[in-house]
C-alpha positions in Angstrom: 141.7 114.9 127.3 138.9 117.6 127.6 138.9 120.1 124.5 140.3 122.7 127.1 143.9 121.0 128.2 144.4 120.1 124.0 144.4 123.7 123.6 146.3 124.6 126.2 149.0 122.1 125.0 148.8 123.3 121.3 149.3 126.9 122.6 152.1 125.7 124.6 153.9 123.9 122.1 153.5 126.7 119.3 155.2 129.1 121.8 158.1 126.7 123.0 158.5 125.3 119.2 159.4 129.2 118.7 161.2 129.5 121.1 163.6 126.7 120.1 163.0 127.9 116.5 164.7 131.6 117.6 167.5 129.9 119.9 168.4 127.7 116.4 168.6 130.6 114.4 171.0 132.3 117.4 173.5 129.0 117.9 173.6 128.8 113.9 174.1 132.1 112.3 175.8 134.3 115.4 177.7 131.6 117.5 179.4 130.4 114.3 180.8 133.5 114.0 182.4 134.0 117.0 186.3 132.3 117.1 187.2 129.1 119.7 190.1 129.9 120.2 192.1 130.4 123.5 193.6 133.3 123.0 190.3 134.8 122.1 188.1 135.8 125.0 185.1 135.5 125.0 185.2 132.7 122.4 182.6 130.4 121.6 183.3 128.0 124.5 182.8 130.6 126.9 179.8 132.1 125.4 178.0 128.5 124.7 178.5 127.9 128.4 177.0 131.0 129.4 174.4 130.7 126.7 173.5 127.6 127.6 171.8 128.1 131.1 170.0 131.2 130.5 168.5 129.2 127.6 167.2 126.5 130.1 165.6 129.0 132.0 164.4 131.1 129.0 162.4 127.3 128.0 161.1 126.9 131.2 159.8 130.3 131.3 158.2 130.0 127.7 156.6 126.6 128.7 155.0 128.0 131.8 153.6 131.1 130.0 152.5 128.6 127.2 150.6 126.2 129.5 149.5 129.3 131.9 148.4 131.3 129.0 146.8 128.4 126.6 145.1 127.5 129.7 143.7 131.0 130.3 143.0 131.6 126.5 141.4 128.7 126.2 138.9 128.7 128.7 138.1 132.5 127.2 137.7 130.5 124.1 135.5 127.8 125.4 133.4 130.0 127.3 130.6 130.5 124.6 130.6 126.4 124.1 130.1 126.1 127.8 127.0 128.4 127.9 125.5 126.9 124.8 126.0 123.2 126.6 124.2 124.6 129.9 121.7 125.3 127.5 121.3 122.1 125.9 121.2 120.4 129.0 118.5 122.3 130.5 116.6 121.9 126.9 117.0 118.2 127.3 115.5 118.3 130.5 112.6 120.2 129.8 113.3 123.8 130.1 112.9 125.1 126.3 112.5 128.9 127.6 116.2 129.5 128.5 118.5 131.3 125.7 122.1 131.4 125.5 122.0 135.3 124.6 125.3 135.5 123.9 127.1 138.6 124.1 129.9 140.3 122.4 130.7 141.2 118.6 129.4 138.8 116.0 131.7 135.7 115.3 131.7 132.2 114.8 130.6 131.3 118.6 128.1 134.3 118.2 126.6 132.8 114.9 125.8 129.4 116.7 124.9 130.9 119.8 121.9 132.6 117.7 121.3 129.7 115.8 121.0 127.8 118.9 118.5 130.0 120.4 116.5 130.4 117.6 115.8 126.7 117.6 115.0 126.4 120.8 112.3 129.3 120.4 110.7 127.2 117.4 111.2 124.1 119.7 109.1 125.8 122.4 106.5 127.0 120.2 106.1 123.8 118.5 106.1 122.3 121.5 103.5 124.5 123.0 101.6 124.1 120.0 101.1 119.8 120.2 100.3 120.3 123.6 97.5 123.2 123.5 96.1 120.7 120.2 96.5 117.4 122.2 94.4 118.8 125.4 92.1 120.2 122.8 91.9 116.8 121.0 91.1 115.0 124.3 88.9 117.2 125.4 86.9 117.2 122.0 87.1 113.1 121.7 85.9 113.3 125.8 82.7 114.6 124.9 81.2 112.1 122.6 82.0 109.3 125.0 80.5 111.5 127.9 77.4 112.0 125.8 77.6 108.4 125.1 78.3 107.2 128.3 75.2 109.1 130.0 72.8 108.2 127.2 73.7 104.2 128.0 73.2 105.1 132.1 70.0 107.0 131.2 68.5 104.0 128.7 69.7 101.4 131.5 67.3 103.5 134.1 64.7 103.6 131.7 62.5 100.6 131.6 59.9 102.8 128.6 63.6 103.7 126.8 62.8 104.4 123.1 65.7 101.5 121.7 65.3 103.0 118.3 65.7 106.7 119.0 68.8 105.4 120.8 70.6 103.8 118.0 69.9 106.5 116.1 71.3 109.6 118.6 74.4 106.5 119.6 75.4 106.6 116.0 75.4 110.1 115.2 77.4 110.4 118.5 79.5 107.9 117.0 80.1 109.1 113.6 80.9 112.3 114.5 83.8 110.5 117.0 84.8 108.7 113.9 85.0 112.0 111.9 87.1 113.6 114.5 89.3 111.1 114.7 90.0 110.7 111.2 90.7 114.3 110.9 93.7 114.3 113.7 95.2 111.3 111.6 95.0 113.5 108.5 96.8 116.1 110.6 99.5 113.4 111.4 100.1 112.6 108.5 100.3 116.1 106.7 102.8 117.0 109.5 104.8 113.8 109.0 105.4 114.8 104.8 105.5 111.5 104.1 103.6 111.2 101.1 103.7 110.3 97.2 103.3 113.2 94.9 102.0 113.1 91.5 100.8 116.1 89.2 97.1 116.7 89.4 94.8 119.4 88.4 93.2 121.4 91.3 90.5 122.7 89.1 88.9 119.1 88.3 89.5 118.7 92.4 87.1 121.7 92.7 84.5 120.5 90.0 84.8 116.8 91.8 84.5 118.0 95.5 81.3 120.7 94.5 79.5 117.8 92.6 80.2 115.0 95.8 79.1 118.2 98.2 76.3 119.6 95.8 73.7 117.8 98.0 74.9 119.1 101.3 74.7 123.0 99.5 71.1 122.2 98.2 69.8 121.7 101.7 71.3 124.2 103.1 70.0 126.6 100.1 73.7 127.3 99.1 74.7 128.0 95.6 77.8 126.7 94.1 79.8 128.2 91.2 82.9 126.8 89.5 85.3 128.3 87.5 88.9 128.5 86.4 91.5 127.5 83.9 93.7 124.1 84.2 95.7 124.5 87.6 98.4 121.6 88.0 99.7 121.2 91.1 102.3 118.7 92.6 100.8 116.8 95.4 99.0 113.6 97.4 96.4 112.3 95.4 94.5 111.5 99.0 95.9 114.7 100.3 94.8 117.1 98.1 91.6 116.3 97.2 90.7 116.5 101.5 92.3 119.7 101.1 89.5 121.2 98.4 87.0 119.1 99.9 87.3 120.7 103.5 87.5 124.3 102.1 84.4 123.4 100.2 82.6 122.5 103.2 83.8 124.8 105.4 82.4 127.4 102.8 79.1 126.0 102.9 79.0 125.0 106.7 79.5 128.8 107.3 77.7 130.3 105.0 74.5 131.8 105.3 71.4 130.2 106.5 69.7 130.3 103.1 70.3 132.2 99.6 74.0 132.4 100.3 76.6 131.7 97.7 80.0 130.2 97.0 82.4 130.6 94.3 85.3 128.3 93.5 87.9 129.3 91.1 91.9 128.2 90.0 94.4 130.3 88.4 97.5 129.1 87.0 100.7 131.7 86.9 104.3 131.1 85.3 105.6 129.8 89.2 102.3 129.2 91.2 99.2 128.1 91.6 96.1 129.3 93.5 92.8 127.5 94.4 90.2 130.2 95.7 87.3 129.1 97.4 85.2 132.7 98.6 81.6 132.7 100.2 79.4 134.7 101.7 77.9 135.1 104.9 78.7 136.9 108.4 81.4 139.2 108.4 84.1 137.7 110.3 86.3 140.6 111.9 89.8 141.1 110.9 91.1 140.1 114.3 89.4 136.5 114.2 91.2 135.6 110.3 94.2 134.6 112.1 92.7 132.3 114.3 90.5 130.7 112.0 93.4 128.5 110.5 93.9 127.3 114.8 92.7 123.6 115.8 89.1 123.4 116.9 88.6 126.9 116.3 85.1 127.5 115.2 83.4 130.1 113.6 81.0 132.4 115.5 77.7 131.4 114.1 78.0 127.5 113.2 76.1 125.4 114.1 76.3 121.2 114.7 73.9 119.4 112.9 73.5 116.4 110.9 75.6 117.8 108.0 78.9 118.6 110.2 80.2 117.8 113.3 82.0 121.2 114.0 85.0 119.9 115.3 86.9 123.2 114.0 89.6 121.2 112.2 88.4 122.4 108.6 90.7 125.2 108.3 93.6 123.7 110.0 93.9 120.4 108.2 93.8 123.1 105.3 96.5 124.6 106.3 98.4 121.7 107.1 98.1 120.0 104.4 99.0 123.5 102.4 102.3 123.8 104.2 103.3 120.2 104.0 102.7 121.0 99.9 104.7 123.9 100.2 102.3 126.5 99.8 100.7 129.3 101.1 97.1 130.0 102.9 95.5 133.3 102.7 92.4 134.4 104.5 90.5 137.8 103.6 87.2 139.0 104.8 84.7 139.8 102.6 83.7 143.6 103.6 79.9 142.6 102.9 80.1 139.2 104.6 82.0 135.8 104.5 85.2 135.1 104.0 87.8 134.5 100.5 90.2 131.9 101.4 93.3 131.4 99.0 95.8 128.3 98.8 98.7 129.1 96.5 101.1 126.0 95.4 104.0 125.6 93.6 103.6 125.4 89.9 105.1 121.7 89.1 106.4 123.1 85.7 107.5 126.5 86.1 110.3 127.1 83.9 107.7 125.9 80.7 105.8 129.2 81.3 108.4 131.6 82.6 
């Protein structure tokens, strides 16, 4: 039976249950009173059998306005259910832009109608979001096999082909393919969660990614300062070490051309953590912050080379990987140039220094 004609039964059975309930209370506590006697008229003989057919008709009246009613009420009461199963059916067929929108004063129906909606607006966003990053991870893994594709015609054309100088362009080509493609796995994998965590200390993290990436700042003419107290953090030991690695490089990938600087510093407060990498160079206007942390966004000024690839996936593994450690990523322009970019974790022992 559908959830509609249960209803309507259990509305129709409360109503004729008190209706037999009221007749009871009638036959037992007035009929008793009245004499059977034959000298008596009307005595309870006579009354019972002229009781006893308005009664049937007073039941069949009861169960008709029960059934008739319960139906009614209960499709009034279904109504909201109905509209939220429309919706669900059109969001498993592909349409995540309809909403219930459910109107009326706030109730049970009304709470789950909301609730309802609101996940099918982070659906859609989410949603929108893989699909704007998967064409813009096609398109960005399309253009190394293009570029190697065309170089293999070109040399196959070319009987005076320079073999060496070919190898050499086909694996940078390559390598910056691989690079690409290990950073969308790193993506995957910060969005999946689905990692080990162990304390470790951000601020050797810092000291070890600036000493691995010391090279890289040396030939750019970049400086590198680190500083900071012990910062323990809960996390990936794979995961976060790629975190303050990219926000190392992405410091000295955009900073300036020579003579700029980067400074590297951890805090530690009673309930959080912050790593903060800032550097100088360009000054990045206030309306580009929030789209710096966007897949294959890339900044203004930068530049491939042999160094980086430029993919534009620096900042947005950062803040992947950030969220899936449940913290926070903050990004402030520098008024005189660069950028001060802020990851704030969870303090794995908080209640020892509150």
């Amino acid at each position: 039976m559908s959830a509609r004609l249960k209803l309507t039964l259990s509305y129709a059975g409360v109503v004729v249950v008190s209706g037999v309930l009221l007749l009871a209370v009638v036959v037992l506590y007035l009929l008793r009173y009245v004499p059977d006697t034959v000298n008596v008229f009307p005595n309870r003989s006579d009354l019972t059998r002229a009781f006893v057919p308005v009664v049937t008709i007073a039941m069949i009246v009861l169960l008709a306005i029960g059934l008739g009613g319960g139906w009614i009420l209960a499709g009034r009461m279904l109504a909201p259910l109905e509209r939220i199963g429309d919706a669900a059916r059109l969001a498993a067929q592909g349409s995540l832009s309809h909403r219930v929108a459910l109107p009326g004063p706030r109730d049970e129906f009304r709470d789950l109608a909301d609730v309802f909606d609101s996940m099918l607006e982070q659906l859609e966003a989410h949603v929108a979001e893989q699909q704007r990053f998967a064409a813009n991870a096609s398109h960005e893994l399309r253009t190394p096999l293009a570029i190697t594709q065309a170089m293999l015609e070109v040399a196959r054309d070319d009987p005076d082909r320079d073999v060496d100088a070919l190898i050499a362009r086909l694996q940078e080509v390559n390598s910056r393919a691989i690079g690409l493609t290990e950073a969308l796995l790193l993506l995957s994998k910060a969005d999946q969660r689905t990692f080990r965590r162990e304390v470790l200390d951000l601020s050797l993290l810092a000291e070890e990614a600036v000493e691995v990436l010391l090279p890289l700042a040396d030939r750019r003419g970049v400086s590198v300062e680190v500083s900071g107290a012990s910062a323990p953090a809960l996390g990936s030991s794979a995961l976060l070490p790629q975190l303050v690695t990219n926000l190392v490089v992405n410091a000295i990938v955009h900073n300036l051309p020579s003579g700029g600087s980067i400074a590297v510093r951890t805090h530690a407060l009673p309930h959080a953590v912050a790593l903060v990498v800032e550097n100088t160079g360009d000054v990045v206007p206030a309306h580009r912050v929030a789209t710096l942390v966007e897949p294959f966004q890339r900044g203004a000024d930068r530049t491939r080379d042999e160094d980086h690839g430029g993919a534009g996936l620096g900042l947005a593994i950062v803040d992947r990987l950030t969220q899936a450690h449940g913290g926070t990523l903050v990004l402030t322009p520098r008024a005189e140039g660069g950028l001060i970019v802020t990851v704030w974790l969870p303090h794995p022992y908080p209640a020892a220094l509150s």
